[in-house]
BAFI-3210 file (N, C-alpha, C; in Angstrom, 3 decimals, decimal comma, padded with zeros to 6 digits):
// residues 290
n [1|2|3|4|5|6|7|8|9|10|11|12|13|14|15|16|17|18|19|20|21|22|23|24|25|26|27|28|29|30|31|32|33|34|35|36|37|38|39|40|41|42|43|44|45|46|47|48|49|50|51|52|53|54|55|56|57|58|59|60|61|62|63|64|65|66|67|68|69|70|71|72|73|74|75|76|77|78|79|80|81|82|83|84|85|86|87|88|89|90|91|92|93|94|95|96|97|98|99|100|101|102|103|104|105|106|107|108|109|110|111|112|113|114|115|116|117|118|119|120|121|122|123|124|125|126|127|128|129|130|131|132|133|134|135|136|137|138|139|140|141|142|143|144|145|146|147|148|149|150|151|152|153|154|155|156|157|158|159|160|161|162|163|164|165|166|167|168|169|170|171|172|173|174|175|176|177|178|179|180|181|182|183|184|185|186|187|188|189|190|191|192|193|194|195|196|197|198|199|200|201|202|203|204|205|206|207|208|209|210|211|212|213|214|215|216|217|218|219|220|221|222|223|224|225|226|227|228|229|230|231|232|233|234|235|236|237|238|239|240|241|242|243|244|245|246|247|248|249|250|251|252|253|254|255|256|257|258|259|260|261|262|263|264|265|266|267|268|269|270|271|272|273|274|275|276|277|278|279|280|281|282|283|284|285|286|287|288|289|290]
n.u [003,382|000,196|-000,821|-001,745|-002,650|-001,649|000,251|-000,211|-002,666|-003,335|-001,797|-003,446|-005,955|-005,004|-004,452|-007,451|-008,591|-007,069|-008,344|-011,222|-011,042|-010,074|-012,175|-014,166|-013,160|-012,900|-015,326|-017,251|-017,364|-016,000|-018,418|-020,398|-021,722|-023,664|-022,870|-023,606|-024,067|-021,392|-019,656|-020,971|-022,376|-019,986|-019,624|-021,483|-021,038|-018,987|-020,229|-022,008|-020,335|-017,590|-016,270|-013,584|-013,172|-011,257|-011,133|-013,092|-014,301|-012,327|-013,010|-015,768|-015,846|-014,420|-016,516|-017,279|-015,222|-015,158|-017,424|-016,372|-014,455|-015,376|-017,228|-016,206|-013,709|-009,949|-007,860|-010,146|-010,568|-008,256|-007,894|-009,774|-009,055|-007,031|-008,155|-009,411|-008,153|-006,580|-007,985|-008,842|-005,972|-005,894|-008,006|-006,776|-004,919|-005,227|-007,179|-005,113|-003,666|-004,399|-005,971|-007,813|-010,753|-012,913|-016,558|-018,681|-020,741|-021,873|-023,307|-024,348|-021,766|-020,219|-021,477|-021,632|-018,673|-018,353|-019,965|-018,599|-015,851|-015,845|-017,436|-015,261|-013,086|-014,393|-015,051|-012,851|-011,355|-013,284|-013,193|-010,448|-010,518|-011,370|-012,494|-013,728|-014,762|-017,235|-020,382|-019,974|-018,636|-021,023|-022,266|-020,962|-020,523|-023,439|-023,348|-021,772|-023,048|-025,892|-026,078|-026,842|-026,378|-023,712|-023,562|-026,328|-027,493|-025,731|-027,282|-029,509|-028,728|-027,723|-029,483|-030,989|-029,003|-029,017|-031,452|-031,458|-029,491|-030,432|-032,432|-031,209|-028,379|-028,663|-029,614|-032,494|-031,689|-028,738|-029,228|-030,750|-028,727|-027,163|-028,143|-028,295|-025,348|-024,829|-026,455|-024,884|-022,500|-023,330|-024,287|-021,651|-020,178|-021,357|-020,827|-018,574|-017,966|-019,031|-017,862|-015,796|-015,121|-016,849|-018,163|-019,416|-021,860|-022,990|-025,466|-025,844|-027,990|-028,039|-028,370|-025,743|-023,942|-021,543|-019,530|-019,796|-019,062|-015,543|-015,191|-015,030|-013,139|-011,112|-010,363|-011,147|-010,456|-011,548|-013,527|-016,042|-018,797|-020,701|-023,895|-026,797|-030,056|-033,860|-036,294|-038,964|-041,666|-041,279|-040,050|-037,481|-034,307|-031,701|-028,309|-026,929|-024,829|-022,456|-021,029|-017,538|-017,361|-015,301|-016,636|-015,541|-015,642|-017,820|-019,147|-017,530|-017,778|-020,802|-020,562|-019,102|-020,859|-022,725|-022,197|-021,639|-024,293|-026,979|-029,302|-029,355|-030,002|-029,279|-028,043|-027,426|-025,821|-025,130|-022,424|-020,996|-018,386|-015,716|-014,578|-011,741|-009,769|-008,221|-009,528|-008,866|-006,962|-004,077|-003,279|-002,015|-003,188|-002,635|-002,909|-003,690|-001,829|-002,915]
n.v [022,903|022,935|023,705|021,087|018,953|015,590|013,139|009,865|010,101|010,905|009,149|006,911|007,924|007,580|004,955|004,029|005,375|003,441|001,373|001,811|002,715|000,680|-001,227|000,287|-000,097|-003,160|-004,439|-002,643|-001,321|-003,553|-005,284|-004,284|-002,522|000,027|003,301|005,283|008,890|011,084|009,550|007,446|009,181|009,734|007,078|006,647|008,323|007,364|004,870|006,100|007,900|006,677|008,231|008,917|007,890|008,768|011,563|012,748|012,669|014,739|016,692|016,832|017,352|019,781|022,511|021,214|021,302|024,266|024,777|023,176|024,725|026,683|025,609|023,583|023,209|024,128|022,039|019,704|020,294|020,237|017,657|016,346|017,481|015,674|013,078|013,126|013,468|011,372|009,211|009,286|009,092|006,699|005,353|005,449|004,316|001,591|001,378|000,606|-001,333|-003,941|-006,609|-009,445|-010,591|-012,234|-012,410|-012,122|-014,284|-014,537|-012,433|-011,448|-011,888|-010,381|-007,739|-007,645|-007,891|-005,137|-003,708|-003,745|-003,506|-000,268|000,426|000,084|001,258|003,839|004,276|004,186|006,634|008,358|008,583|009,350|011,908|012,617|012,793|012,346|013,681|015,093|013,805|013,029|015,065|016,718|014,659|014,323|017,066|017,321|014,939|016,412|018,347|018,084|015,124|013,464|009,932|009,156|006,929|006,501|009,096|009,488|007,076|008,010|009,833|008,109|006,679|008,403|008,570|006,178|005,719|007,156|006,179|003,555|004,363|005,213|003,325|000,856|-002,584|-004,525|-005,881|-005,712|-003,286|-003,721|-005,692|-003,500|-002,120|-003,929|-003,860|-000,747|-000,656|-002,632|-001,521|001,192|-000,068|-000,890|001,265|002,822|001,207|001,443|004,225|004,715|003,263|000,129|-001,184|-002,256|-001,152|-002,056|-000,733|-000,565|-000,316|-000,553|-001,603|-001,645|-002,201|-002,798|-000,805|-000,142|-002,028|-003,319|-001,201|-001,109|-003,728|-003,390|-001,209|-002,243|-005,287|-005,030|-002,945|-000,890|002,462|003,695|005,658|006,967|007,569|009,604|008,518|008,277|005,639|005,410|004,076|003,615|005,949|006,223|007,140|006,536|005,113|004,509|002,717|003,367|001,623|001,510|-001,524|-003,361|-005,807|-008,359|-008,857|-008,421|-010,812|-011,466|-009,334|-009,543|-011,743|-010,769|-008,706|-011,046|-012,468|-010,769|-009,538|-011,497|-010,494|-007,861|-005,072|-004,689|-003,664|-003,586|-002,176|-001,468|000,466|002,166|003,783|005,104|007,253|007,942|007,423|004,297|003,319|004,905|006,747|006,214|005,708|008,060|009,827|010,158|009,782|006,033|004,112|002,907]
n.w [016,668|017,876|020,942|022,999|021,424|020,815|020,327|020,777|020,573|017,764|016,102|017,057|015,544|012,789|012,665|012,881|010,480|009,042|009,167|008,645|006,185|004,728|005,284|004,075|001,509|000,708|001,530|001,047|-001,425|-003,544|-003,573|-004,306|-002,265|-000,593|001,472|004,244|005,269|003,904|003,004|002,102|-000,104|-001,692|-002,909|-004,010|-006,153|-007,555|-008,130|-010,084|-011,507|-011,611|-010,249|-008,595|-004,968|-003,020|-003,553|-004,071|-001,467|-000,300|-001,556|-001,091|001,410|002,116|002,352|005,246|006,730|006,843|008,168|010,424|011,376|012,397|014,730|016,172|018,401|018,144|018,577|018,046|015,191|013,919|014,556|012,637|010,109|010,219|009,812|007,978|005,872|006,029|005,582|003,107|001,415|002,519|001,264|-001,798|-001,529|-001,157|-003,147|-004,829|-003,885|-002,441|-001,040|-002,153|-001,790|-002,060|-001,482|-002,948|-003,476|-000,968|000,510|003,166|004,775|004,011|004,347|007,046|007,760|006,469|008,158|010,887|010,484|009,583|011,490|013,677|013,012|012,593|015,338|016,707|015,743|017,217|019,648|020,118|019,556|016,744|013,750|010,030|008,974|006,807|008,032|010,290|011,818|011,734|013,562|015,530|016,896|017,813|019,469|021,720|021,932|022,367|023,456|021,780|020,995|018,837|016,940|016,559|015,467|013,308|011,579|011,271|008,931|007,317|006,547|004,935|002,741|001,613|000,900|-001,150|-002,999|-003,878|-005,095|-006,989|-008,335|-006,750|-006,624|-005,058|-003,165|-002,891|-000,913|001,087|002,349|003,077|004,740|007,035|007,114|007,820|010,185|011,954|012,202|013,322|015,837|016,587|016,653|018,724|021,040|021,456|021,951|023,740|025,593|025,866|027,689|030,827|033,912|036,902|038,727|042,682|044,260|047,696|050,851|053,787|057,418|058,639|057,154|057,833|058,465|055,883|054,173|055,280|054,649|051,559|051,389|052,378|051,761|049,232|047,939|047,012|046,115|048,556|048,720|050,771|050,860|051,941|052,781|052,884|053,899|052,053|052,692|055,571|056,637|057,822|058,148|056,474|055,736|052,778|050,495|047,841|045,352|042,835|040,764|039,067|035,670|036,440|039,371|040,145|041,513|043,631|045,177|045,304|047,014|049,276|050,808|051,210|052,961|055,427|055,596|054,888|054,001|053,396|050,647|047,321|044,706|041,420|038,821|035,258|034,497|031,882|031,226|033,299|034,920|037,096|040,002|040,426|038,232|035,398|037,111|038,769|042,270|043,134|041,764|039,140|035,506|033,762|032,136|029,386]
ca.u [002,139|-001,284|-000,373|-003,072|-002,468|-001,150|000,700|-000,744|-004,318|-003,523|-001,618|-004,985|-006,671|-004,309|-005,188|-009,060|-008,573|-006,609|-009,113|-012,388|-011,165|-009,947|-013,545|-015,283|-012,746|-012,689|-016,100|-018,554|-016,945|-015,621|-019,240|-021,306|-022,622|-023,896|-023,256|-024,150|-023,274|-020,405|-018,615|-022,378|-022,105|-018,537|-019,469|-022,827|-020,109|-017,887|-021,012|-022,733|-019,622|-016,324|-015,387|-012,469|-013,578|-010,391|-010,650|-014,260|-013,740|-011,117|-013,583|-016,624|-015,135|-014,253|-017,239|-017,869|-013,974|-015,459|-018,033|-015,718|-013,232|-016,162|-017,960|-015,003|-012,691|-009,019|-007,410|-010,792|-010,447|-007,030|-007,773|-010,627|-008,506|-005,753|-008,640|-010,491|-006,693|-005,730|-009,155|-008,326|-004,836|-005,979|-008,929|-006,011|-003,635|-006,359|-007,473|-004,219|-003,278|-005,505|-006,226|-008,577|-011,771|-014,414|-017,462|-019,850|-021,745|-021,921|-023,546|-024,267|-020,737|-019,692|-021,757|-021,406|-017,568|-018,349|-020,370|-017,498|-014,654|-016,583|-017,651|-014,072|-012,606|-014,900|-015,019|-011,340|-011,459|-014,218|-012,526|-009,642|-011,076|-011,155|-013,773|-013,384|-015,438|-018,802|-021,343|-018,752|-018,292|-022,490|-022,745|-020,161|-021,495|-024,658|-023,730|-021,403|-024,060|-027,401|-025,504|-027,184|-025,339|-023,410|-024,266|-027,948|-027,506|-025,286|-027,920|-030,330|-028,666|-027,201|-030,898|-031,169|-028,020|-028,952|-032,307|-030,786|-028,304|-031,417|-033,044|-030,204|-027,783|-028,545|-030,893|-033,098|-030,623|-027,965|-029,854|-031,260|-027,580|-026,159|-028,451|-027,763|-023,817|-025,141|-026,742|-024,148|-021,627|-023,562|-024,134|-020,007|-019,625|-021,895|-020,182|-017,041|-018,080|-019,678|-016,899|-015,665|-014,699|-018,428|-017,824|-020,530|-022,053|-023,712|-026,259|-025,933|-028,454|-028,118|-027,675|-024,268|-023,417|-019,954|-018,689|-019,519|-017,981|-015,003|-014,818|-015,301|-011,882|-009,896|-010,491|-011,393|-009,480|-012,036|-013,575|-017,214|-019,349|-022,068|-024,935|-028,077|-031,419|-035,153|-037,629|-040,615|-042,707|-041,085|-039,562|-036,167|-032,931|-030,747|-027,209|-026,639|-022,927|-022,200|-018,959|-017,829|-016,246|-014,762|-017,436|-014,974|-015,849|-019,226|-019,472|-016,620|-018,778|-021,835|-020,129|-018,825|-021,835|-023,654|-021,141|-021,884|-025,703|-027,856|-030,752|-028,963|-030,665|-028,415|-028,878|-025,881|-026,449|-023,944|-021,381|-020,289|-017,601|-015,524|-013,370|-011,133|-008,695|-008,884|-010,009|-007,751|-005,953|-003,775|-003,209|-001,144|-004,103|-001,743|-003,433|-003,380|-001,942|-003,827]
ca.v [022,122|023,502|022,761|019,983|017,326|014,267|011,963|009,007|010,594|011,158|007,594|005,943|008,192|007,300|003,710|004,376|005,852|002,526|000,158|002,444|002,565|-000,978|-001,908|000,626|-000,686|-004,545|-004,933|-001,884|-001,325|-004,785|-005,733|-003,166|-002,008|001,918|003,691|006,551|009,904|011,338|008,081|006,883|009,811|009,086|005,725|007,327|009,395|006,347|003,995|006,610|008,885|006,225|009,081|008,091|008,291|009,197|012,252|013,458|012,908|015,512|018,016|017,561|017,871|021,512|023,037|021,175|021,699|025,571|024,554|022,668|025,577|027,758|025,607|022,813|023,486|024,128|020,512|019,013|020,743|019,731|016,225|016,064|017,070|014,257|011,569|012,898|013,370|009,968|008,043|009,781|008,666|005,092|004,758|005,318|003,248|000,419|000,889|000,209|-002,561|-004,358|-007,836|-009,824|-011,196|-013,317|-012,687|-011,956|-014,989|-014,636|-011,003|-011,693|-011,831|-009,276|-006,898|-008,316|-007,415|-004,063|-002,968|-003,947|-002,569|000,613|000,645|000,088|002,827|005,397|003,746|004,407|007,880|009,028|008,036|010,037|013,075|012,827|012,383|011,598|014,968|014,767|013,594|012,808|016,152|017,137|013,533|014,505|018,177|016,816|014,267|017,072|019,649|017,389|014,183|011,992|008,831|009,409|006,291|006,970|010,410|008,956|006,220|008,526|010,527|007,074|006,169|008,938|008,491|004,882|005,988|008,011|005,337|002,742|004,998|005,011|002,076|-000,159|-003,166|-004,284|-007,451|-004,833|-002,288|-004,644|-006,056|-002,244|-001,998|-004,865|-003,049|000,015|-001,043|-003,039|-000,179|002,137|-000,131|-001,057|002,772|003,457|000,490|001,808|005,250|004,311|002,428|-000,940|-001,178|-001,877|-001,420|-001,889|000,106|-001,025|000,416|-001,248|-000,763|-002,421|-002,018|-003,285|-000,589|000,261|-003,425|-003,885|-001,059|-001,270|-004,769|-003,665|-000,546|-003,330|-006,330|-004,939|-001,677|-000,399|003,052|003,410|006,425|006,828|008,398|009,599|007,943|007,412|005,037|006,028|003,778|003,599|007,112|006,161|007,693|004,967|005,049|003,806|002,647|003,048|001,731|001,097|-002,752|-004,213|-006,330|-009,306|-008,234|-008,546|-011,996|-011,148|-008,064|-009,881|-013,026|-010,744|-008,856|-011,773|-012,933|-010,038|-009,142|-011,781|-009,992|-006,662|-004,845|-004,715|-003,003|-003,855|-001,425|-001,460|001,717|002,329|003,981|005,202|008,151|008,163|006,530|003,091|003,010|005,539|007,063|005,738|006,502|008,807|010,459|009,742|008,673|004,780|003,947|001,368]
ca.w [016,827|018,589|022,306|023,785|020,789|021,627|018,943|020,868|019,744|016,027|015,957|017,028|014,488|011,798|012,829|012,565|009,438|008,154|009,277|007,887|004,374|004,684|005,309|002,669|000,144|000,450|001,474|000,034|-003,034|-003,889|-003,353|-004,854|-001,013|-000,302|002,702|004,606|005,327|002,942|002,187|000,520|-001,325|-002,430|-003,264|-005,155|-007,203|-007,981|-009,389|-011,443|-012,512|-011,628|-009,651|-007,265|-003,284|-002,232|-004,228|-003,722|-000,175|-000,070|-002,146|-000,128|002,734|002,161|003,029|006,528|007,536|007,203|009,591|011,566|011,950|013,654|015,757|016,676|019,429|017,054|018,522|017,321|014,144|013,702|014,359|011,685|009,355|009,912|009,957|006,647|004,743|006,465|005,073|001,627|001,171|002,770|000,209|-002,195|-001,242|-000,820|-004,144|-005,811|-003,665|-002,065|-001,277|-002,740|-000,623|-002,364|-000,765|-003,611|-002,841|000,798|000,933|004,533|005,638|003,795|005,401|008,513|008,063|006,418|009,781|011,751|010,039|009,941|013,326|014,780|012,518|013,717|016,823|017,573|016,127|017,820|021,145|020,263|019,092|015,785|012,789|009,046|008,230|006,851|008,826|011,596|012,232|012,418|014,697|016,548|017,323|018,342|020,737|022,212|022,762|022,728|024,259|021,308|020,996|017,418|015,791|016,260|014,456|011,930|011,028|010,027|007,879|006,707|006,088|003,524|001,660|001,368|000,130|-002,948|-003,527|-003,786|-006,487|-008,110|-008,520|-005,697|-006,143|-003,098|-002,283|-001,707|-000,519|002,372|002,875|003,088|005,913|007,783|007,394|008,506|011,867|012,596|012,289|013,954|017,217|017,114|017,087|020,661|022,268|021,622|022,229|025,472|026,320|025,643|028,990|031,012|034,826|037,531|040,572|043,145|045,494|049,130|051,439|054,826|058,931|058,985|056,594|057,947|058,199|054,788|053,609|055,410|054,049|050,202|050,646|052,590|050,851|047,323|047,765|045,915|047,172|049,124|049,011|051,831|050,748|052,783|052,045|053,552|053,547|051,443|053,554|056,932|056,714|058,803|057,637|055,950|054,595|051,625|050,225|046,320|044,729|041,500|040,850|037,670|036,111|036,732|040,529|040,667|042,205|045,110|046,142|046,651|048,590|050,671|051,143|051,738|053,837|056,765|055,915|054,016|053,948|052,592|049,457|046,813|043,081|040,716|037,369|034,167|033,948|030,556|031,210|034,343|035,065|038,397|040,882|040,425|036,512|034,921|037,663|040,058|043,961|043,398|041,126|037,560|034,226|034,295|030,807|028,978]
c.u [001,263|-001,025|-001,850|-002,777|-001,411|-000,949|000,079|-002,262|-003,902|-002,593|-002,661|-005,809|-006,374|-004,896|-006,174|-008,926|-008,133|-007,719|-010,821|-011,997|-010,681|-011,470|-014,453|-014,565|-012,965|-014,006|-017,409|-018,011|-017,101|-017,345|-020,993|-022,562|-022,341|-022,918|-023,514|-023,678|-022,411|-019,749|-020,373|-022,531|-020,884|-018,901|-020,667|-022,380|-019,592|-018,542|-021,261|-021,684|-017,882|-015,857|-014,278|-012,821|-012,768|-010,208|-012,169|-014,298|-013,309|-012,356|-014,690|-016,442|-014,946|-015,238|-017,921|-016,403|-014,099|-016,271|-017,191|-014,605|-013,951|-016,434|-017,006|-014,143|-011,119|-008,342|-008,815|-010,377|-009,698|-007,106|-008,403|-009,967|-007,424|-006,624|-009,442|-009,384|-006,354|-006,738|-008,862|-007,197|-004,859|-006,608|-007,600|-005,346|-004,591|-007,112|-006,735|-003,486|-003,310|-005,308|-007,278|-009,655|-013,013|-015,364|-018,965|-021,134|-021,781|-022,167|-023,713|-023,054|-019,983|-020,407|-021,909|-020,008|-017,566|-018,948|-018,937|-016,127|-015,040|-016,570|-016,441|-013,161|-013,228|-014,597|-013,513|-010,708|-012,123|-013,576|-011,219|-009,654|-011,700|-012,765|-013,090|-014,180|-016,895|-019,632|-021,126|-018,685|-020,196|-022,633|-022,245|-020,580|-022,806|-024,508|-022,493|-022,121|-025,471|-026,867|-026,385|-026,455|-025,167|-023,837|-025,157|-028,264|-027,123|-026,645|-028,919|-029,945|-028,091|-028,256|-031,339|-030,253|-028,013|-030,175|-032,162|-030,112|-029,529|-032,111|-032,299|-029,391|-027,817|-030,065|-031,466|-032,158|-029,721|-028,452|-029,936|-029,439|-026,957|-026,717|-028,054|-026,104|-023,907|-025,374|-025,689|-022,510|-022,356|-023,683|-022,848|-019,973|-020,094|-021,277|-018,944|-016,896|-018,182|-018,479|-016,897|-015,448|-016,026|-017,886|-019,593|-020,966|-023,156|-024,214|-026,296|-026,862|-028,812|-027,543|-026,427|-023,236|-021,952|-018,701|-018,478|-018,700|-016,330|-013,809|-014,123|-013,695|-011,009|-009,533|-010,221|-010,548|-009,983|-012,884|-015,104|-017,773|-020,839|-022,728|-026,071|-029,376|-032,740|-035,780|-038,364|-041,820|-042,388|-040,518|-038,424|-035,131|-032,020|-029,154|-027,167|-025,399|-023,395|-020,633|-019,383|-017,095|-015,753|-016,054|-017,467|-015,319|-016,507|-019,953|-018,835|-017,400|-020,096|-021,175|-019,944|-019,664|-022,201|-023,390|-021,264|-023,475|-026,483|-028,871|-030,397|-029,624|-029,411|-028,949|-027,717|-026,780|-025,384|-023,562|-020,849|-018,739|-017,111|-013,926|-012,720|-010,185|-009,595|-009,223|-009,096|-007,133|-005,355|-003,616|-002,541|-001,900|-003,364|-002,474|-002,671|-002,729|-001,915|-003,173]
c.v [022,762|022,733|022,113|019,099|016,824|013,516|010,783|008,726|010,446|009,457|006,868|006,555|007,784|005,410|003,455|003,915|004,703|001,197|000,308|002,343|001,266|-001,366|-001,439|-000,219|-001,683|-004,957|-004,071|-001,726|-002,598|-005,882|-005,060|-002,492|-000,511|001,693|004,401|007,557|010,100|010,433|007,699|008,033|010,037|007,963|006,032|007,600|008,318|005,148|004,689|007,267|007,997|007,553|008,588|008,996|009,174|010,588|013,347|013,706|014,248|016,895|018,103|017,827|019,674|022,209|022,640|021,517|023,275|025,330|024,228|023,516|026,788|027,026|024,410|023,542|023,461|022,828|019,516|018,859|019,841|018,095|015,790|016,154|016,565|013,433|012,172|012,746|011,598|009,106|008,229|009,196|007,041|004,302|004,679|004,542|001,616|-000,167|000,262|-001,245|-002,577|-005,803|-007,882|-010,773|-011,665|-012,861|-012,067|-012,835|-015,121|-013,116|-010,797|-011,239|-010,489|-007,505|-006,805|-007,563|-006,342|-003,034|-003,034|-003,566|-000,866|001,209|000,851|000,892|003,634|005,336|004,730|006,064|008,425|009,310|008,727|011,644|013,142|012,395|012,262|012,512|014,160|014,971|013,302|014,041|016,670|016,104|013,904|015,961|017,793|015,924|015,237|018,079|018,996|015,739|012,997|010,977|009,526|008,728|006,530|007,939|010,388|007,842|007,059|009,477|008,844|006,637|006,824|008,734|007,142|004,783|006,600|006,644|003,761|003,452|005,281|004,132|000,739|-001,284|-003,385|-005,136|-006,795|-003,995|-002,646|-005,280|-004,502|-002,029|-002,499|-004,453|-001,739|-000,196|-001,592|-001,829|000,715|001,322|-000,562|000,482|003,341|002,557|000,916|003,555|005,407|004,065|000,921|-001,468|-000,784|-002,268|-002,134|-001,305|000,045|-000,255|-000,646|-000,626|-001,793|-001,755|-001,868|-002,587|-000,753|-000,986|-003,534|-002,665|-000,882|-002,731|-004,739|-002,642|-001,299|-004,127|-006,110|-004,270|-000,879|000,919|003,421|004,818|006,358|007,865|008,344|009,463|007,875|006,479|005,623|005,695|003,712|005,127|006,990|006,371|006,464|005,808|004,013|003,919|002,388|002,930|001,231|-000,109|-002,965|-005,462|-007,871|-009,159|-008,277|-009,677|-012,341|-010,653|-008,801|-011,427|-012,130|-009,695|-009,557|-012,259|-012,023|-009,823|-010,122|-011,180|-008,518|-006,480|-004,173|-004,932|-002,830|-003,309|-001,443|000,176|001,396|003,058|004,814|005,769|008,132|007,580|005,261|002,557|003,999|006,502|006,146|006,054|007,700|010,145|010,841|009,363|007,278|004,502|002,513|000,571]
c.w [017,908|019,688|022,740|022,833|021,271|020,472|019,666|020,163|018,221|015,462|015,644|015,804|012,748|011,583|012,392|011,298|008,439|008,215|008,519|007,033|004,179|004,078|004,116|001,448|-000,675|001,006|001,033|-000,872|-004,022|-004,307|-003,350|-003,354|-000,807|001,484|003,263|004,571|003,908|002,196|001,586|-000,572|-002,126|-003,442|-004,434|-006,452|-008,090|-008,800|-010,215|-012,663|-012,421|-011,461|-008,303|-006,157|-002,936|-002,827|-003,955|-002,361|000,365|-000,389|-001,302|000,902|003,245|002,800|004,867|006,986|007,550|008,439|010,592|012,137|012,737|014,512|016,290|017,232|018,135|017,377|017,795|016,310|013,279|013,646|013,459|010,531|009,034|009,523|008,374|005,101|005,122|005,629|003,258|000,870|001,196|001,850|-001,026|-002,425|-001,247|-002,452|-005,400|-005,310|-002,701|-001,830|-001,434|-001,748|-001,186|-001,737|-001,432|-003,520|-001,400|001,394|002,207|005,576|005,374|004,548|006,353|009,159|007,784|007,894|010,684|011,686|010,233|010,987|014,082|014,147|013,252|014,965|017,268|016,904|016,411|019,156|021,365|019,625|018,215|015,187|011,315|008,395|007,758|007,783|010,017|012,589|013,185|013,684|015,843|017,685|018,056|019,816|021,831|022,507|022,876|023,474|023,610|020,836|018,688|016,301|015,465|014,845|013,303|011,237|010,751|008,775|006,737|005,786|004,026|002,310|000,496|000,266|-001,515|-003,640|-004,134|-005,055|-007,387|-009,273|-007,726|-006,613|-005,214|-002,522|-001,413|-001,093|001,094|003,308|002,924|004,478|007,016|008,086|008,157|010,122|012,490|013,017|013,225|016,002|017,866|017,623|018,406|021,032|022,212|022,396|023,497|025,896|026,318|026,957|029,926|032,762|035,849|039,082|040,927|044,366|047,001|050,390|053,054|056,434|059,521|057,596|056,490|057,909|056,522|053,656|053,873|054,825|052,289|050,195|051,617|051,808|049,145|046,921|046,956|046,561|047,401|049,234|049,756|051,362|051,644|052,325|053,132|052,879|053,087|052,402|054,844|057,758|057,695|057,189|057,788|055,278|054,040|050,369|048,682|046,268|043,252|041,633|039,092|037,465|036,377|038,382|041,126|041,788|043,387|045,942|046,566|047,457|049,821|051,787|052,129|052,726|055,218|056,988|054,472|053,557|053,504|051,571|048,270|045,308|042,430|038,856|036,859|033,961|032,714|030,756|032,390|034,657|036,437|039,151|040,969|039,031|035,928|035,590|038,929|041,134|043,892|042,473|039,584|036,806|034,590|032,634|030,230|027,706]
res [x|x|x|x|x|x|x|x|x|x|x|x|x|x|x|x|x|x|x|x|x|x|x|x|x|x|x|x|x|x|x|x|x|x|x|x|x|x|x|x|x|x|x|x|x|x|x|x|x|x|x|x|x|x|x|x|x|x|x|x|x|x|x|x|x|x|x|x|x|x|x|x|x|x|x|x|x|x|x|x|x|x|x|x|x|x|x|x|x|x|x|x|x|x|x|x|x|x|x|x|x|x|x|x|x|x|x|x|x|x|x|x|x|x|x|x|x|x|x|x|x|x|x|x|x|x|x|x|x|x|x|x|x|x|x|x|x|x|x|x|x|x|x|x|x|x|x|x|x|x|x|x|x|x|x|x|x|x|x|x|x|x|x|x|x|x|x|x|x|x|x|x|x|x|x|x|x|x|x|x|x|x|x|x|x|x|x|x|x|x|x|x|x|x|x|x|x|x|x|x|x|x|x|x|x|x|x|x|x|x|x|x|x|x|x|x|x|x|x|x|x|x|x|x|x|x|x|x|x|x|x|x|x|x|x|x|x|x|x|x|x|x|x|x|x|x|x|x|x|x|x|x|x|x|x|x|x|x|x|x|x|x|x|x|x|x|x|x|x|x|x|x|x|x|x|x|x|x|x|x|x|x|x|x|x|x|x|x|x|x]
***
């Protein structure tokens, strides 16, 4: 095995992979809904020609797992193609037995649950390397060398696929409900991407710096970086304390704040996600395992 993978990684991707074709199966198929990228052109294949997903999948695929073997790192690689064989085998297995889910009159919910199944497939192989090929692979490229969030990137190519699929076999009812699955998939996939896990860090800017941060790595145990700042309008040299808290946390830090300097200035912004001692390492500077 290619040293750097991690069976915990291709587990979670295997996972993904069971919960994404779950969702295309039992709620876009079952329910005549498009979708984007490669799987809407699967699903394109499967209204006009009753071509089986799990099978086209596999074939278009071929030509981006060429791409993906130049411009993907070889553990990427490798992980793309567990999660595009794993979605293949799952659509499979999904289509032969399956449960059964009503929700032809209730197009609403059903794409409600198709976004969300979706979303927390990719979601959870995105997060572990992996992709499901296709458009996975270009999204993924992109927000690795242009740092655009993936869903984003995915939703427009989603846009077009949806567009074909609309001139095709779609009426507008589904068409409009494929969307409503779309978006919702694509903004599960940045919160997960981001990080499900939303910390917060706070700017402190007061006299009685050193009390208060002495207070925040006693008390909190949490750790205080002094930065050097001026006034714009008074031009005096200020320190100013950043930490990061949990955002269970937030309402400790300012009591105890408030608690040494009422009149402190204090700027509490949302972290998405948060690498270091304290969030996934411990004192001893160890992965924390979650």
């Amino acid at each position: 095995m290619l040293r750097g993978l991690k069976i915990k990684n291709i587990l979670f991707i295997l996972l993904g992979s069971a919960i994404f074709s779950f969702g295309i199966y039992h709620f876009n198929m079952q329910n005549n809904l498009a979708e984007g990228g490669f799987t809407g052109i699967n699903l394109l294949l499967y209204a006009l020609f009753n071509i089986d997903p799990s099978y086209s999948n596999l074939v278009l695929n071929i030509p981006v797992f060429i791409i993906g073997w130049k411009l993907l790192r070889k553990r990427e690689f490798i992980y793309t193609v567990i999660g595009t064989i794993a979605t293949s085998i799952f659509l499979w297995i999904f289509q032969r037995k399956h449960l059964n889910i009503p929700l032809e009159h209730d197009m609403f919910l059903a794409a409600l649950f198709a976004g969300v199944f979706i979303g927390i497939g990719l979601g959870i192989i995105f997060r572990n390397g992996g992709t499901t090929g296709g458009v996975d692979i270009i999204a993924r490229l992109i927000f690795k060398y242009k740092g655009l969030a993936m869903g984003r990137t995915m939703f427009i190519f989603d846009a077009c696929v949806i567009t074909l699929s609309l001139l095709t076999y779609l009426n507008y009812r589904e068409a409009m409900y494929t969307l409503v699955a779309v978006f919702v998939g694509a903004r599960v996939i940045d919160f997960m991407q981001e990080g499900a896990y939303t910390a917060r860090g706070a700017l402190i800017i007061s006299p009685k710096h050193d009390e208060i941060a002495n207070l925040i790595m006693n008390d909190m145990e949490r750790g205080v970086t002094v930065l050097q700042g001026r006034g714009s309008y008074t031009k005096e040299e200020k320190d100013v304390l950043y930490c990061v808290v949990g955002k269970n946390e937030v309402v400790r830090l300012k009591g105890l704040i408030n608690a040494v300097d009422p009149h402190a200035f204090v700027s509490v912004t949302i972290v998405h996600d948060v690498l270091g001692e304290g969030f996934t390492l411990d004192e001893n500077k160890k992965p924390i395992e979650v």
